[in-house]
C-alpha positions as CSV (number, residue, x, y, z in Angstrom):
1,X,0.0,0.0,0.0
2,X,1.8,3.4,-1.2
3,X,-1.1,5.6,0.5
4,X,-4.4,6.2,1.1
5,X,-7.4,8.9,0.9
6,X,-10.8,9.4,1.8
7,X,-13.8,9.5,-0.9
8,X,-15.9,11.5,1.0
9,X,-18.7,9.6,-0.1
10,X,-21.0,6.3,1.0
11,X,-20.1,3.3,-1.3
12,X,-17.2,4.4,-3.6
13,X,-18.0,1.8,-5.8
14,X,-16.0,2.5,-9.1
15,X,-12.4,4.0,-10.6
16,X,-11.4,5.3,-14.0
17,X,-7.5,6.4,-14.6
18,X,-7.5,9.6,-17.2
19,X,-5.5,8.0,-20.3
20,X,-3.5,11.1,-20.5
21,X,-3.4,12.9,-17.1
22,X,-2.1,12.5,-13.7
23,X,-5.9,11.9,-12.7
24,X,-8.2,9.4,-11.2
25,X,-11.9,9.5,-11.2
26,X,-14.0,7.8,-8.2
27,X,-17.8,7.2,-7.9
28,X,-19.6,7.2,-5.0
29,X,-22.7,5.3,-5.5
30,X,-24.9,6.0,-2.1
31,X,-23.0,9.5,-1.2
32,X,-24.4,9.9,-4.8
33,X,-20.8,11.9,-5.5
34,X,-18.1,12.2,-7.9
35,X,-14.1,12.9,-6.7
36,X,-11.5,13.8,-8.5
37,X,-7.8,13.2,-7.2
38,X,-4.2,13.5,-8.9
39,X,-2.2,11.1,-9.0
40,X,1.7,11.5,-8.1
41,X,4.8,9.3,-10.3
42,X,4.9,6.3,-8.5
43,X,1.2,5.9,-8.7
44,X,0.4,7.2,-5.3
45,X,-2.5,9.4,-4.5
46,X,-1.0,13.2,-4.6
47,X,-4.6,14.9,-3.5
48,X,-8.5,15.4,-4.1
49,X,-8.4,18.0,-6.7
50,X,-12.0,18.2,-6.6
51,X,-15.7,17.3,-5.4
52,X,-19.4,16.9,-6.9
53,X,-22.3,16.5,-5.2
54,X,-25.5,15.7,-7.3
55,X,-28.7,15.8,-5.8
56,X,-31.2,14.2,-8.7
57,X,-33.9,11.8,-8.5
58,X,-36.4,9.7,-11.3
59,X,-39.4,7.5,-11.4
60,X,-38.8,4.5,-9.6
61,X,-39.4,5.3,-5.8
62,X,-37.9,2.3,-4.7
63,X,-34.4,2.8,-6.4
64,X,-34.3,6.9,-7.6
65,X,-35.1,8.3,-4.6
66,X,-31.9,10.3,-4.7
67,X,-28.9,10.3,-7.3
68,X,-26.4,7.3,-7.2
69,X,-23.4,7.7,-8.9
70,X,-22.0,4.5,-10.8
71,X,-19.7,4.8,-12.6
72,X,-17.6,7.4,-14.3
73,X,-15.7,6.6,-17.9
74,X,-13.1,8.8,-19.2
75,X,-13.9,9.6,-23.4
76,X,-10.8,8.2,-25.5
77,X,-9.5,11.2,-25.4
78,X,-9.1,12.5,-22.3
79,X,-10.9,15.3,-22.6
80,X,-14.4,14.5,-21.1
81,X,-15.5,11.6,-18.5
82,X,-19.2,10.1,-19.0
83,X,-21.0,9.7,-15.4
84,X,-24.1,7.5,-15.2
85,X,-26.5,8.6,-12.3
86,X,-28.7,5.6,-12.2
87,X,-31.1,7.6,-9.3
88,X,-31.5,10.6,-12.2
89,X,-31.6,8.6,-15.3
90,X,-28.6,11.0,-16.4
91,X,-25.8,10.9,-18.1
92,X,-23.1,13.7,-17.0
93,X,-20.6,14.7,-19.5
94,X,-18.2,16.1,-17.5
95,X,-14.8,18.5,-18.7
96,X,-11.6,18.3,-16.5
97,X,-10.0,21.6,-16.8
98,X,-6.4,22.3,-15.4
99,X,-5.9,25.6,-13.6
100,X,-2.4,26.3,-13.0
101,X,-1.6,23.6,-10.9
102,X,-5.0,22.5,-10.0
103,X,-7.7,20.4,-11.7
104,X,-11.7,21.1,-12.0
105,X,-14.6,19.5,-13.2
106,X,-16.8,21.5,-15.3
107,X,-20.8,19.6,-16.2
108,X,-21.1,20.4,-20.3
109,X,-23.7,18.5,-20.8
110,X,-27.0,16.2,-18.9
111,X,-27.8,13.5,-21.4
112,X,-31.4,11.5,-20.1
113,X,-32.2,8.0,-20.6
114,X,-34.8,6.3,-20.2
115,X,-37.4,6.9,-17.4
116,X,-36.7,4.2,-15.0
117,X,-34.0,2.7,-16.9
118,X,-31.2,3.5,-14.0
119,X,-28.2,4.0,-16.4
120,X,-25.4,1.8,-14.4
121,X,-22.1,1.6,-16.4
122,X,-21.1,2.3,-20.4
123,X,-19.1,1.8,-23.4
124,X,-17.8,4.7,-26.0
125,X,-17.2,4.2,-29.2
126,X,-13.3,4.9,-30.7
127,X,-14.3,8.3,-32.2
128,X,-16.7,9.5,-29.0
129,X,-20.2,9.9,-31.0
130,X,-21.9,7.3,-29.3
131,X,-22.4,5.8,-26.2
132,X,-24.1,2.7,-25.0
133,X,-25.2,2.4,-21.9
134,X,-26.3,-0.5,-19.6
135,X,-29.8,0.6,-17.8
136,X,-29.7,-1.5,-14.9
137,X,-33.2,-1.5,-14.3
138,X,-35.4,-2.2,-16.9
139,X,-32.3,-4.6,-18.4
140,X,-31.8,-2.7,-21.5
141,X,-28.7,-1.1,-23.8
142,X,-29.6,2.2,-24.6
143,X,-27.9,3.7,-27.8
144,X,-27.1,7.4,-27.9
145,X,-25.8,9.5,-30.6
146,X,-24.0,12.7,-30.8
147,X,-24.9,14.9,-34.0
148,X,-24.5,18.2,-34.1
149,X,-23.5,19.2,-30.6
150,X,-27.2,17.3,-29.6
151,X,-27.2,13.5,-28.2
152,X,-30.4,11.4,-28.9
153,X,-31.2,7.9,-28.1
154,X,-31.3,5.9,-31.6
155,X,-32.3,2.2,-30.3
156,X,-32.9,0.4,-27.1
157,X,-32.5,-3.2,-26.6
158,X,-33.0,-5.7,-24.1
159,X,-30.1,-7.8,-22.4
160,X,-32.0,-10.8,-22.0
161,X,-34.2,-13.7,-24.2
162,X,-37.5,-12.7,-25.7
163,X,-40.6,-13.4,-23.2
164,X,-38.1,-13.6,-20.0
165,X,-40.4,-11.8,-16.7
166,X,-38.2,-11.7,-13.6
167,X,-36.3,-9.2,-11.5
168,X,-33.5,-7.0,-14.1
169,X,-30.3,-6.3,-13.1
170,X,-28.3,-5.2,-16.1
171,X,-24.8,-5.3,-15.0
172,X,-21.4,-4.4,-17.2
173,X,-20.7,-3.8,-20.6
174,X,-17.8,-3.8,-22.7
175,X,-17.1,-2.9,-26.9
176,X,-14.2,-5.0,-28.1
177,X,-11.0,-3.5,-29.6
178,X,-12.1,-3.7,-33.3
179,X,-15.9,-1.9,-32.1
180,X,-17.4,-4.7,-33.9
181,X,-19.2,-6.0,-30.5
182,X,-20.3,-5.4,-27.7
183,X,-20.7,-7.8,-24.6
184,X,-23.5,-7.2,-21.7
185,X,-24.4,-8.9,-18.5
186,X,-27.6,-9.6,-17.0
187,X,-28.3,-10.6,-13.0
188,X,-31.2,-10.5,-11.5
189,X,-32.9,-13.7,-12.3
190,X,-31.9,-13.5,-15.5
191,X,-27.5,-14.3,-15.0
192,X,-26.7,-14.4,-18.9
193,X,-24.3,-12.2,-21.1
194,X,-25.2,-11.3,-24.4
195,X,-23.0,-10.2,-27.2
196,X,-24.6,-8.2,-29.6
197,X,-22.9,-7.4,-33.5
198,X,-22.6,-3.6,-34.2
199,X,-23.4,-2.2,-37.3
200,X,-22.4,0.6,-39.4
201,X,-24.8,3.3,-37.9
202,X,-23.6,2.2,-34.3
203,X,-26.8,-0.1,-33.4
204,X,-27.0,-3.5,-32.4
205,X,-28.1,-6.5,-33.0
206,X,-28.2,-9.8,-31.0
207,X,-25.9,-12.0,-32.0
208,X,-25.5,-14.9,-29.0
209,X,-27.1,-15.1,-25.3
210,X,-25.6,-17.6,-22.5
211,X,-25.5,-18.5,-19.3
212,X,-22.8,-17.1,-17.4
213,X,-23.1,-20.4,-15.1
214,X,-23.0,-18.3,-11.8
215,X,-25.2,-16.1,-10.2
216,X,-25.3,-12.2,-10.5
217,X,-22.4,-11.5,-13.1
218,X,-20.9,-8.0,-12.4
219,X,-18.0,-7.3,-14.7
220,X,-17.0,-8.6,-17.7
221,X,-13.5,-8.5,-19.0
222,X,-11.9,-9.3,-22.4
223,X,-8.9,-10.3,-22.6
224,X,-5.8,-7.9,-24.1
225,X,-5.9,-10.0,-27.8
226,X,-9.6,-10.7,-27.7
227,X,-9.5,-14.5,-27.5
228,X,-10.9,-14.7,-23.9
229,X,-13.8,-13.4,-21.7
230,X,-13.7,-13.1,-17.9
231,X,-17.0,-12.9,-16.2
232,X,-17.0,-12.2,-12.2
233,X,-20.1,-13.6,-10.7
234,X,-20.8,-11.6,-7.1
235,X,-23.0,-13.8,-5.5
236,X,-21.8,-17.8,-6.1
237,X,-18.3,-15.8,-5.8
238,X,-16.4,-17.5,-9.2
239,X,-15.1,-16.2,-12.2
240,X,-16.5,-18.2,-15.6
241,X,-14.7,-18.2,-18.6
242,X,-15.6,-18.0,-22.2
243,X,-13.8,-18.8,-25.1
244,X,-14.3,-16.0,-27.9
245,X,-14.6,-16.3,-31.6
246,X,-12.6,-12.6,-32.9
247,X,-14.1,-12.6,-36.0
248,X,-17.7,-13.9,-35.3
249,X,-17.7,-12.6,-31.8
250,X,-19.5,-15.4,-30.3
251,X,-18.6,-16.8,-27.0
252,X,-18.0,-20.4,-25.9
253,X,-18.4,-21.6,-22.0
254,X,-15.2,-23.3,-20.8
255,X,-15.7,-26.0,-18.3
256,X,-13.7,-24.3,-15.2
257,X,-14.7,-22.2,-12.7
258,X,-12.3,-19.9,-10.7
């Protein structure tokens, strides 16, 4: 352990590294809060450059109550960091502007989802006009596009088989290195990832859907060449592996369980 600081915040339940500055992002999912700290040589913590409170809330009273911040992904970039509020059903784009010898957040822009949706974590495309964005509630990928200074939602689509009822929990996404797929869990009662083909205008289509064989999959990782998938499971506490096809994009379930 080089050092440590506090988040100032209930739950800090996610962290983003800027690709080109000293800076780390933090999300504090109950404190419903955003930090901002640089980061020193050695990879130590230097100090909290900055703090934001948000204070929104949406349609579901049992969940959007007040804002909860989860998650906070840096554009490629640099320049801008995407911040889902699932209690607000916003998306923050947020600038980080250097003062002298300090750092600031600056809100540019509130982009809405879908009432009730509780937007949970995301994936940017390689040139920054779209976004897609895992709605944790209602189990759903939105697709938002940037034209002309405006974002609009272009397609939503679910994360889980046709005529499935149970309890939603949309939980990571991921867009592979080529931006030809993307890869989405599900938990709830649902427990499956999905990969989904991307087309030319940016919008999906379901390609594969499959079990994760665990229960409540919460990140999903692909591995640095693409041939691998990674899929942490919270609750029966065991990592699954897949097998992945780079030119089809479809997964295959290896028998082990870490």
């Amino acid at each position: 352990v080089l050092n440590t600081l506090p988040t100032n915040g209930a739950h800090p339940c996610h962290v983003s590294v800027s690709p080109i500055d000293p800076l780390l992002v933090v999300s504090n999912y109950s404190g419903g809060s955003l930090v901002l700290y640089s980061t020193n040589k050695d990879g130590s913590l230097a100090k909290q450059e900055d703090f934001l409170q948000f204070d929104r809330s949406s349609i579901n009273k049992e969940r959007q109550q007040h804002s909860h911040i989860h998650s906070a992904f840096f554009s490629p970039d640099g320049k801008f960091v995407y911040v889902s509020d699932l209690g607000g059903d916003l998306i923050y784009k947020i600038a980080v502007k250097q003062e002298q010898a300090a750092y600031k957040f600056q809100i540019v822009d509130e982009i809405k989802v879908k009432a009730g949706g509780g937007p949970r974590h995301l994936a940017i495309s390689a040139d920054g006009r779209r976004l897609y964005a895992v709605l944790e509630l209602t189990g759903e990928i939105e697709v938002l596009e940037n034209s002309k200074d405006q974002w609009h939602s272009k397609q939503l689509i679910p994360i889980y088989k046709e005529g499935f009822v149970g309890e939603q929990g949309a939980g990571d996404i991921k867009l592979s290195a080529d931006g030809k797929f993307i890869y989405a869990t599900n938990r709830g009662e649902s427990n499956e990832i999905v990969v989904y083909a991307v087309g030319k205008q940016g919008l999906l289509t379901t390609v594969q859907i499959e079990s994760v064989n665990g229960v409540s999959p919460r990140n999903v990782q692909l591995s640095p060449q693409g041939r691998w998938v990674l899929v942490s499971n919270q609750i029966t506490g065991a990592l699954s592996l897949f097998g992945r096809d780079v030119k089809t994009g479809k997964l295959t379930a290896m028998p082990v369980s870490i």
